[in-house]
C-alpha positions as CSV (number, residue, x, y, z in Angstrom):
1,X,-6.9,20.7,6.8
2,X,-5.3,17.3,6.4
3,X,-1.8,17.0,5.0
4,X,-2.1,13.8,3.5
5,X,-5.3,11.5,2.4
6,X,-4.9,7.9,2.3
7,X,-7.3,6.0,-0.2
8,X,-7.7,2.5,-0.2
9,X,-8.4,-0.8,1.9
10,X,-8.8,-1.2,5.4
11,X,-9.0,-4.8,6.6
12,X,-8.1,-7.5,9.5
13,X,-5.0,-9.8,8.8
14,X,-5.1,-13.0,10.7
15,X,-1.5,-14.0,10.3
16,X,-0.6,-18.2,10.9
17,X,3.2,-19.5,10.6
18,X,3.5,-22.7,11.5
19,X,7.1,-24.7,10.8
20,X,4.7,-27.8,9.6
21,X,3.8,-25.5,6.5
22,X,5.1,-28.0,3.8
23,X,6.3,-26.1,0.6
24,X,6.7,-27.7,-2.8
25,X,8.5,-26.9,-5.7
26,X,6.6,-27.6,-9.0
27,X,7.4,-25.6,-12.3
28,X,8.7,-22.3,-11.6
29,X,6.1,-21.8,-8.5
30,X,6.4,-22.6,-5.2
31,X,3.2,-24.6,-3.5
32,X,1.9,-23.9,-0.2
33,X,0.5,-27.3,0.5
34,X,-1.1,-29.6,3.5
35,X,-3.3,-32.8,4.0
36,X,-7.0,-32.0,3.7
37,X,-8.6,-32.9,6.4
38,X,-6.1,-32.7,9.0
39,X,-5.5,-30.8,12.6
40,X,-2.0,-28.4,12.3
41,X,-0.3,-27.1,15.1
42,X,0.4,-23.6,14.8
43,X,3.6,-21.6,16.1
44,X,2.1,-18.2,16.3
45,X,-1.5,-16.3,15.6
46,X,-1.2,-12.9,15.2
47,X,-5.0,-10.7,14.6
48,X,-3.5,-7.2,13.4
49,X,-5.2,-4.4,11.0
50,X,-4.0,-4.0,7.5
51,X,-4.9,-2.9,3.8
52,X,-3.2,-0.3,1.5
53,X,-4.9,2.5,2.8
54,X,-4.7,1.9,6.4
55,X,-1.4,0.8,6.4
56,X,-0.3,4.2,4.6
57,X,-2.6,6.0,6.7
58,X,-0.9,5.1,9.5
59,X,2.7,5.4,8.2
60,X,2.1,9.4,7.4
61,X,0.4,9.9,11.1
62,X,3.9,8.3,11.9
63,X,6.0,10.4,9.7
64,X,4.5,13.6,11.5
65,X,1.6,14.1,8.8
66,X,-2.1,15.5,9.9
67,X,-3.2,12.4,7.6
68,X,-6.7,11.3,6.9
69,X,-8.0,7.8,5.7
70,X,-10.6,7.3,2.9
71,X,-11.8,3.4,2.9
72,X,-15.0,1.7,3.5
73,X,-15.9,-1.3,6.2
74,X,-19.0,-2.7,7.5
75,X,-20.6,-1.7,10.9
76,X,-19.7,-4.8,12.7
77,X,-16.8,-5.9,15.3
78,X,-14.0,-6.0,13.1
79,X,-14.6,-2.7,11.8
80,X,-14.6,-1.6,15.4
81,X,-11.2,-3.1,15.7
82,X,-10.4,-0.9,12.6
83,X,-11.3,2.6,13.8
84,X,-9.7,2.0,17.4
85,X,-6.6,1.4,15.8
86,X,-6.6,4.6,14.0
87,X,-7.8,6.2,16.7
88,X,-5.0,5.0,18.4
89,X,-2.4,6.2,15.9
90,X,-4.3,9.8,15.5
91,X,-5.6,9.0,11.9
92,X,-8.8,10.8,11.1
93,X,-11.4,8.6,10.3
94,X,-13.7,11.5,8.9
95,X,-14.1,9.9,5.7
96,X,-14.5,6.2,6.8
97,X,-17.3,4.9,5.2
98,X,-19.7,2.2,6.8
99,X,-22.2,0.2,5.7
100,X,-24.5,-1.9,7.8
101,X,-25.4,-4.5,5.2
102,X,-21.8,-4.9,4.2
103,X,-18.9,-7.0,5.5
104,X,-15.5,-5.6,6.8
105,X,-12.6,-7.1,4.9
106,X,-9.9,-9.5,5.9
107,X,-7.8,-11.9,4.9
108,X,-5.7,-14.8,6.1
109,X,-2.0,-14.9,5.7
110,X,0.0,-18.4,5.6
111,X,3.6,-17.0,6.6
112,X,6.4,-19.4,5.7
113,X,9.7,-19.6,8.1
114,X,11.8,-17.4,5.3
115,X,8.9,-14.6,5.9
116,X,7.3,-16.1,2.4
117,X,3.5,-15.7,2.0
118,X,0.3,-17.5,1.1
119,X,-2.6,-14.9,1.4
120,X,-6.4,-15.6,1.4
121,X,-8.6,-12.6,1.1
122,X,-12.0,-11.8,1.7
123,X,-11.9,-7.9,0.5
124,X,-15.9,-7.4,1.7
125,X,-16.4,-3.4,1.9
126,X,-12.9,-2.5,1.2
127,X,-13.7,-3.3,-2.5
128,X,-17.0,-1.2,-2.6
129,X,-15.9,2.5,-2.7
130,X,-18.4,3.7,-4.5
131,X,-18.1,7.6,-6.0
132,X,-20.9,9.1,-3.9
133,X,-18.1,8.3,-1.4
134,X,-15.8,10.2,-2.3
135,X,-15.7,13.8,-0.1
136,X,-14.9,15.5,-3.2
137,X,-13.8,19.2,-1.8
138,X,-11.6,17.0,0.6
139,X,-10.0,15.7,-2.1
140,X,-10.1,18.5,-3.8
141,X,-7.9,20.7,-0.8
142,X,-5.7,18.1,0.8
143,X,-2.0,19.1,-0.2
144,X,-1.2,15.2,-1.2
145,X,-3.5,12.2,-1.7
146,X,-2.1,9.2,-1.6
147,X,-4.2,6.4,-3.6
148,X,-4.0,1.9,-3.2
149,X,-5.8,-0.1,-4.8
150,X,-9.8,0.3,-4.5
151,X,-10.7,-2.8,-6.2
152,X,-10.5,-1.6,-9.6
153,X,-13.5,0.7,-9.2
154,X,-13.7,2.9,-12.2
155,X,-16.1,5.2,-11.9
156,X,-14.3,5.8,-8.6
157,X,-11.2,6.3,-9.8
158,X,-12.9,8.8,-12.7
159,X,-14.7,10.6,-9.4
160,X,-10.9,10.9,-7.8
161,X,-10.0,12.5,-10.7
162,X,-12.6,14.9,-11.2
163,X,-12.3,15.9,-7.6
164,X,-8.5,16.6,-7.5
165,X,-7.4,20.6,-8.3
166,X,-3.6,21.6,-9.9
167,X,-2.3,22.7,-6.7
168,X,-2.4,19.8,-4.6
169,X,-0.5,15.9,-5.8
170,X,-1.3,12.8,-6.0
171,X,0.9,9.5,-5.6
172,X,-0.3,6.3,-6.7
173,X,0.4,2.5,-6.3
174,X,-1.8,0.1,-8.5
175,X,-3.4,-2.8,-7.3
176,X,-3.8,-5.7,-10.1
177,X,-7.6,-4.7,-11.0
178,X,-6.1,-1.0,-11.8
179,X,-3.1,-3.0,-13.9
180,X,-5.6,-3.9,-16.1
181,X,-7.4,-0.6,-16.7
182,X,-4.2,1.1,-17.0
183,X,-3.3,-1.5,-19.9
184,X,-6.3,-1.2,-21.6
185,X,-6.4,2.5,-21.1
186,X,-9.5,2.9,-19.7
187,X,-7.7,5.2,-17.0
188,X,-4.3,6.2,-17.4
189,X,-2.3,7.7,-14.4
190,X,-2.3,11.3,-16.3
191,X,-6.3,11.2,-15.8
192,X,-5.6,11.4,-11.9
193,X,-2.9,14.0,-11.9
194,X,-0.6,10.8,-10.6
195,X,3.2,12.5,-10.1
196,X,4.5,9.6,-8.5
197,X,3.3,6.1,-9.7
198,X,4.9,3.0,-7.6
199,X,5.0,0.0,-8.7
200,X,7.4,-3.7,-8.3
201,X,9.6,-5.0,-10.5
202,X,6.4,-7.4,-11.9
203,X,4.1,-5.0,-12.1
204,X,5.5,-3.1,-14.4
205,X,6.1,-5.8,-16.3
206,X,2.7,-6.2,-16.9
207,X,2.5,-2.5,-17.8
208,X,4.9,-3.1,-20.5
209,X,2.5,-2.4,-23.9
210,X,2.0,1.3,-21.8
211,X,5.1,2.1,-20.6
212,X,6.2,4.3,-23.0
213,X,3.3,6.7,-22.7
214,X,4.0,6.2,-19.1
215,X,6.8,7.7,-19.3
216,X,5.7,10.7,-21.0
217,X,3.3,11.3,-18.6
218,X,4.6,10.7,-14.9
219,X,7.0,13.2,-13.7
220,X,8.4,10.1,-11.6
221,X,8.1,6.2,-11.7
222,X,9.3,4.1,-9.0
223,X,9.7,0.1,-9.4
224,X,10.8,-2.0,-6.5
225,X,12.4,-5.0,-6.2
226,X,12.5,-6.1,-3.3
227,X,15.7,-7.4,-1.7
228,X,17.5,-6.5,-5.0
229,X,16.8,-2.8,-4.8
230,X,14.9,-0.8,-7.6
231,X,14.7,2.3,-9.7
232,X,13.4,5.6,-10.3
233,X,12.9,7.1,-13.6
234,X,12.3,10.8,-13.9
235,X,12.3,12.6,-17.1
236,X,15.3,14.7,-16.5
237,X,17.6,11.8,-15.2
238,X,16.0,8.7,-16.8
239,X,16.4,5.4,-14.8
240,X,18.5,5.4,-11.3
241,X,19.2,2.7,-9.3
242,X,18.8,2.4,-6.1
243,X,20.0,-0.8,-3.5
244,X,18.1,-2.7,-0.9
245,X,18.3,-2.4,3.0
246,X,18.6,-6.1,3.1
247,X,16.8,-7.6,6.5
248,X,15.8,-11.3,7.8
249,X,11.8,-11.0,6.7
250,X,9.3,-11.8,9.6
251,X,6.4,-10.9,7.3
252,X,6.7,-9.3,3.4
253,X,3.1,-7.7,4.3
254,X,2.6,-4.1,3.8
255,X,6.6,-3.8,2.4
256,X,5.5,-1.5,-0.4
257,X,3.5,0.1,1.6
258,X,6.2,1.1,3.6
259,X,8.0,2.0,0.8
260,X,5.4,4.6,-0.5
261,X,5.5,6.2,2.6
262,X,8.7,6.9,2.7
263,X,9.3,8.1,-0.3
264,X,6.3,10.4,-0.4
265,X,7.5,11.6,3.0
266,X,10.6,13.0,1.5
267,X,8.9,14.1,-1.5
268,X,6.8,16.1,1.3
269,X,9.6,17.4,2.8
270,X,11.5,18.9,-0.2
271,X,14.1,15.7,0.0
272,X,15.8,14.7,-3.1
273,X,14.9,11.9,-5.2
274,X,18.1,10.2,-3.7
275,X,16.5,10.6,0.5
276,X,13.4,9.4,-1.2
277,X,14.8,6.1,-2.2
278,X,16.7,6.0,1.1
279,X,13.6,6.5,2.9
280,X,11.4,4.4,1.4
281,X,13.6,1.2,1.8
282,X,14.6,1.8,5.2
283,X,10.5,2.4,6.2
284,X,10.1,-1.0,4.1
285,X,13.3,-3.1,6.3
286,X,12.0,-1.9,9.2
287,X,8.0,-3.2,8.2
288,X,9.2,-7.0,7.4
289,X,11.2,-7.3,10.9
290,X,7.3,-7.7,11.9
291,X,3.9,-9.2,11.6
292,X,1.6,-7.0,9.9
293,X,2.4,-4.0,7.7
294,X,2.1,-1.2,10.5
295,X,4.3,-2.5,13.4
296,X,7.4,-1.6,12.2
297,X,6.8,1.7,10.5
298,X,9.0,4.7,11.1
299,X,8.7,8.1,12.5
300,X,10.0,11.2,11.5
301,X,12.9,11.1,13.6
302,X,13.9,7.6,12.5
303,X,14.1,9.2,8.9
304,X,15.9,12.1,9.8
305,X,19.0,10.1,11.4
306,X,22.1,9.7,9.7
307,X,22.0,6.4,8.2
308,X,24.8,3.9,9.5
């Protein structure tokens, strides 16, 4: 039986970084912004595989994990580039959906030279999950799942929950479609079983009307920030803080991913909340040293080095 089950996207990333990328300031946003109709050089192309669930997928297979992957594609080439690249980092692909008459996911990435990020998606087949997907009695035994976003698919999510049993645990890291079912209540983290709900410093500012009874419901709440650090709350200690690994960015893609799988690696392994923390921002340095969010993940005996 799998140790771990990844649920979430699986796409292509098609990163671009060019130093002719003009960026303007206007307002408190920064624009991304070119001549329409022009030819731009390009300083480097980069075709990798991404998306919340692959990427996590691949970073417990790292961390020493039998780990699984739940995500849907389409039956075309780009999903073939998908499975080869689990294949390649031993990830089961048992519960990979695919659908002929669908359209793997992708997106393009606009990388800036301070690692900054403009990101055009295409989510296809990552965002149809559908509940007669879900292999409920795998979900039901694995000993952790490990849940991205899916698109905000509800009846999904309700599937997830009905298929989970007490003894096995369940982390969770909201995409922007679950934000807004969580603030409306429509699904609250307690409906999944969710022990460990991550989050960044914005998102759980957009959580703010719920995060009271958020609180009282999550054994432990994570919220990243990136280069400044972050915090954990648990109910016996409150809020900790924790600091950042600080590192030049290549790429900010699949960071907090990384970070989840660090700190659900410890978890895993017993670690305190403290190694957890640890662990999860030195998987997350190590990630924006490269393009993509798989490239730079750790293994088990990165994590278990003394730190410098």
């Amino acid at each position: 039986m799998h140790d771990v089950l990844s649920i979430g996207s699986a796409l292509i990333d098609i990163f671009i970084q060019s130093d002719q990328f003009e960026l303007k300031s206007e307002n408190d946003h920064v624009l991304l912004c070119q001549d329409y109709g022009n030819k731009l050089e390009v300083d480097s192309f980069h075709v990798l595989t991404g998306g919340g669930g692959g990427n996590t997928a691949v970073g417990f297979a790292r961390a020493g994990f039998n780990a699984a992957v739940l995500c849907e594609t389409g039956k075309d080439t780009l999903a073939q580039v998908i499975l080869q690249d689990f294949h390649a980092e031993t990830v089961s692909t048992n519960y990979v959906v695919q659908e002929k008459r669908e359209q793997t996911g992708g997106s393009v990435i606009l990388v800036g030279q301070d690692g900054g990020r403009s990101v055009l998606v295409h989510r296809g087949a990552a965002s149809m999950l559908d509940p007669e997907d879900v292999p409920q009695e795998a979900v039901a035994r694995v000993g952790w799942v490990h849940l991205s976003s899916i698109a905000g698919r509800l009846p999904t999510l309700q599937t997830i929950a009905g298929s989970r049993r007490q003894m096995s645990h369940l982390s969770w890291n909201p995409g922007a479609q679950e934000l807004a079912l969580i603030t409306a209540q429509q699904i609250m983290p307690a409906d999944l079983g969710c022990e460990l709900l991550i989050l960044n410093k914005q998102e759980w500012e957009q959580l703010s009307s719920v995060s009271q009874q958020l609180q009282a419901q999550v054994p432990t709440i994570v919220v990243t920030d990136g280069p400044h650090g972050g915090q954990v709350f648990t109910a016996s200690s409150g809020w900790i803080p924790y600091t950042a690994v600080v590192e030049q960015a290549v790429d900010e893609t699949g960071a907090g991913d990384a970070f989840a799988v660090g700190f659900v690696t410890a978890r895993l392994r017993n670690e305190s909340i403290e190694t957890a923390s640890l662990w999860g921002k030195q998987n997350a340095a190590a990630v924006v040293r490269h393009f993509g969010g798989k490239a730079g993940l750790l293994r088990l005996d990165d994590f278990l080095k003394e730190p410098l």
